[in-house]
C-alpha positions as CSV (number, residue, x, y, z in Angstrom):
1,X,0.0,0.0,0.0
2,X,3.1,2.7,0.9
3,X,4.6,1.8,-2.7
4,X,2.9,4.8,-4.0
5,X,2.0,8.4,-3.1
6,X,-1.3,7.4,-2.9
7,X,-0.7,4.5,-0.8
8,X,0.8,6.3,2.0
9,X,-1.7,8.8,1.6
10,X,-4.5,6.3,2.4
11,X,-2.3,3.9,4.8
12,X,0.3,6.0,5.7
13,X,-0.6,6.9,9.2
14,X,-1.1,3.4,10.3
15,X,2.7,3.3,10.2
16,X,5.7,4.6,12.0
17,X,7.5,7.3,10.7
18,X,10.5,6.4,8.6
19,X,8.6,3.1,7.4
20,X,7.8,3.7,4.0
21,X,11.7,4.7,3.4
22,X,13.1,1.7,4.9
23,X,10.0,-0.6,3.9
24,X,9.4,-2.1,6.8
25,X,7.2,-1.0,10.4
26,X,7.9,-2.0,14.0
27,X,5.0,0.2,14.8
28,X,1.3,-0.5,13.1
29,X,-2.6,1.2,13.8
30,X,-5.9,-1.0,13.0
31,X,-8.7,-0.3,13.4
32,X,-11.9,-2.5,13.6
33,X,-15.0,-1.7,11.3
34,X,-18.2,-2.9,10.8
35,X,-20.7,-2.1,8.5
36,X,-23.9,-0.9,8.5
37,X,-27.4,-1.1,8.8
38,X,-26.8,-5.0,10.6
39,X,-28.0,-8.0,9.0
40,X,-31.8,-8.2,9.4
41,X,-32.6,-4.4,9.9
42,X,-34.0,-2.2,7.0
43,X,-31.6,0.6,7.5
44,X,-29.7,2.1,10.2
45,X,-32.6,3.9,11.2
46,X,-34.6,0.2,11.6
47,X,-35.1,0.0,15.3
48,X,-31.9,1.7,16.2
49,X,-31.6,0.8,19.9
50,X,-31.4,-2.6,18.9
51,X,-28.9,-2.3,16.3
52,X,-26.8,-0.6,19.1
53,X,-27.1,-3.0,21.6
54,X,-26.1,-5.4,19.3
55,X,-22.8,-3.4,18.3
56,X,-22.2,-3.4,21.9
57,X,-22.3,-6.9,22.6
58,X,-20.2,-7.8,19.9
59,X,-17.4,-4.8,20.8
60,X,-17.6,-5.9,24.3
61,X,-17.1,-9.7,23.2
62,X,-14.1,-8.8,21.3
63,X,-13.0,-6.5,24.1
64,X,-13.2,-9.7,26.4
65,X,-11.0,-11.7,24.0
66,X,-8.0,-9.2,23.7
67,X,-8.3,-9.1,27.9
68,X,-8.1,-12.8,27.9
69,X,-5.4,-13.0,24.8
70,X,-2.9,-10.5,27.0
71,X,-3.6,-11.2,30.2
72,X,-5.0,-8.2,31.8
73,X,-8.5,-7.4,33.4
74,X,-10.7,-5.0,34.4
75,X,-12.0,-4.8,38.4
76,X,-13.8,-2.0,39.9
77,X,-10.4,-0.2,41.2
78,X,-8.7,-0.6,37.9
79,X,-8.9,-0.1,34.2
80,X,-7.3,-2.6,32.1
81,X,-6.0,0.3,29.4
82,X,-3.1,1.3,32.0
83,X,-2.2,-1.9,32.4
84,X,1.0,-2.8,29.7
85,X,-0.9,-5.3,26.7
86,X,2.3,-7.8,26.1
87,X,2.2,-11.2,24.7
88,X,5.3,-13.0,23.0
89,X,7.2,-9.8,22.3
90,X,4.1,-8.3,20.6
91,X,3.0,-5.2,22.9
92,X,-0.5,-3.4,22.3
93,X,-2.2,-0.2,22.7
94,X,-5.4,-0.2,23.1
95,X,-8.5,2.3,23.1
96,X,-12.2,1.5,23.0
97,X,-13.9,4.1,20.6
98,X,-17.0,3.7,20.6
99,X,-20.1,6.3,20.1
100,X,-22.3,5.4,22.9
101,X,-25.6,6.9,23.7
């Protein structure tokens, strides 16, 4: 994708600085979309509190898995985002997103 101007225009900021140069990252962004309206609903206007809920439960499910994948966990005192996100040399930032009503 960096292997033209318009490449690293699109992608470029999912990448350390320096990458496209050397043509390699250390450093990467990704993001996690979904589409829209969900499967069974008109539109995204089709019974929107639904469709929301829905969203939720899924984010939440994946949010569980990545918790479970690096080890760390959320309790009442303290947020699993501070915590360091490390697992076989790989080490993860991570931010939940997520426009919630």
């Amino acid at each position: 994708a960096n292997a033209t101007r318009e490449g690293f225009n699109e992608y470029g900021i999912f990448m350390e600085k320096g990458a496209v140069a050397v043509g390699a990252t250390s450093k990467t962004r990704s993001l996690l979309s979904v589409g829209q309206p969900l499967e069974g609903f008109a539109s995204t206007r089709d019974r929107t509190e639904r469709q929301t809920k829905t969203y939720l439960a899924y984010f939440e499910a994946v949010e569980q898995d990545l918790w479970d994948h690096f080890g760390v966990e959320s309790t009442f005192f303290q947020t699993p985002y501070f915590a360091p996100w490390r697992r076989n040399g790989l080490k993860l930032r991570y931010s939940r997103d997520l426009p919630l009503r």
